[in-house]
C-alpha positions, 0 to 999 in steps of 0.5 A, a space after each residue: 315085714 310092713 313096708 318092705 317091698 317082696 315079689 309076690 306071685 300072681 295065683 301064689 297064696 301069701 301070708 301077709 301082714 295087715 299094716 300092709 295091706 289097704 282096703 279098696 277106696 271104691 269097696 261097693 259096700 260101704 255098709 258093715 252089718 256089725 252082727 254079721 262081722 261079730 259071727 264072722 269074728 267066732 267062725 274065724 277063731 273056731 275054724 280058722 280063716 277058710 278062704 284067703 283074701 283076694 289082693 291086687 298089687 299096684 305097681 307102686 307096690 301098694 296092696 289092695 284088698 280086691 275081695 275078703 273085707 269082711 274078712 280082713 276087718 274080722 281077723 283085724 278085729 281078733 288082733 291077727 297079725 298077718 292075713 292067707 291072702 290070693 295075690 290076683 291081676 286085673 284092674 281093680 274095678 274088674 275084680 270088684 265088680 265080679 266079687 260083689 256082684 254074685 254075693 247075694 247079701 249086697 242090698 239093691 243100693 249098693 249093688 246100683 252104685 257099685 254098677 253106675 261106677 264102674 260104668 261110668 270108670 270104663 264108658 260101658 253101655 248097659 250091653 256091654 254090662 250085661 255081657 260081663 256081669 252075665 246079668 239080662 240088660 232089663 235086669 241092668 236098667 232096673 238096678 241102675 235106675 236106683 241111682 234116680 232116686 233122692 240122696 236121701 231115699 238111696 242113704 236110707 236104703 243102703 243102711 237098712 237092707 229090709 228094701 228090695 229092689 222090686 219095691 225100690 225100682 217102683 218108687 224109682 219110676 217115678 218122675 218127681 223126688 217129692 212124690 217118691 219121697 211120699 211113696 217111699 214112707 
């Protein structure tokens, strides 16, 4: 019950209660499209929930959703009282980073933030990063150069998922945040 602390297994699958459960502070998406969650939604009440949540437990036996937001948002949504969920290990950042960086529907800001921070978190170069992520270092330097561009111009980018990071990392080499701003419109 919400609250109460249970030993939860490593690899087990666990029906858990939502009011446990807490979404990651450092989620990569920081955009929901409501459509997407609202087809979600019906594929949930037709066929049920697929694919448990991935969470981590802390060692103050707090309950992180390491992967399955979407998920855990949806079925909140249709009133469920408990979520299947994976209980995993590792460092949250770790899992955060695996999950979000293979799905395919993370727009180039989100996918540039979600790197720099996790860079920044554990003092990696863009080698390191490739390694981990099996993603080419130009590809890496590339996406990270996102994070040169204006607040403004990355706020844009992150709510609208029509701007691809081809054209992104064009308006990203450019020196001055006037002249991006311009190429940008």
């Amino acid at each position: 019950m919400a609250g109460e602390s249970v030993e939860y297994v490593p690899g087990q699958v666990y029906d858990i209660p939502l009011a446990d459960l807490m979404p990651n502070p450092d989620q990569p998406r920081r955009t929901f499209d409501r459509d997407a969650l609202e087809a979600l939604k019906k594929s949930i009440e037709r066929d049920g929930l697929l694919q448990p949540i991935a969470v981590l437990k802390k060692s103050d036996d707090t309950l992180i959703i390491a992967a399955g937001e979407r998920r855990f948002r949806a079925v909140s949504e249709l009133g469920w009282e408990t979520i299947s969920c994976c209980i995993v290990e590792g460092s949250l950042d770790d899992l955060a980073i695996m999950e979000n960086m293979i799905r395919e529907d993370l727009n180039p800001m989100e996918r540039a933030k979600a790197m720099q921070h996790y860079v920044d978190q554990h003092k990696l170069s863009r080698k390191k990063l490739s390694s981990i992520l099996g993603i080419a270092r130009n590809s890496i330097s590339e996406i990270l150069s996102l994070n040169k561009l204006p607040a403004d111009i990355q706020d844009i980018i992150i709510k609208d998922k029509r701007y691809s990071l081809h054209n992104m990392r064009v308006i990203a080499r450019i020196r001055n945040p006037e002249e991006q701003r311009e190429k940008f419109e």
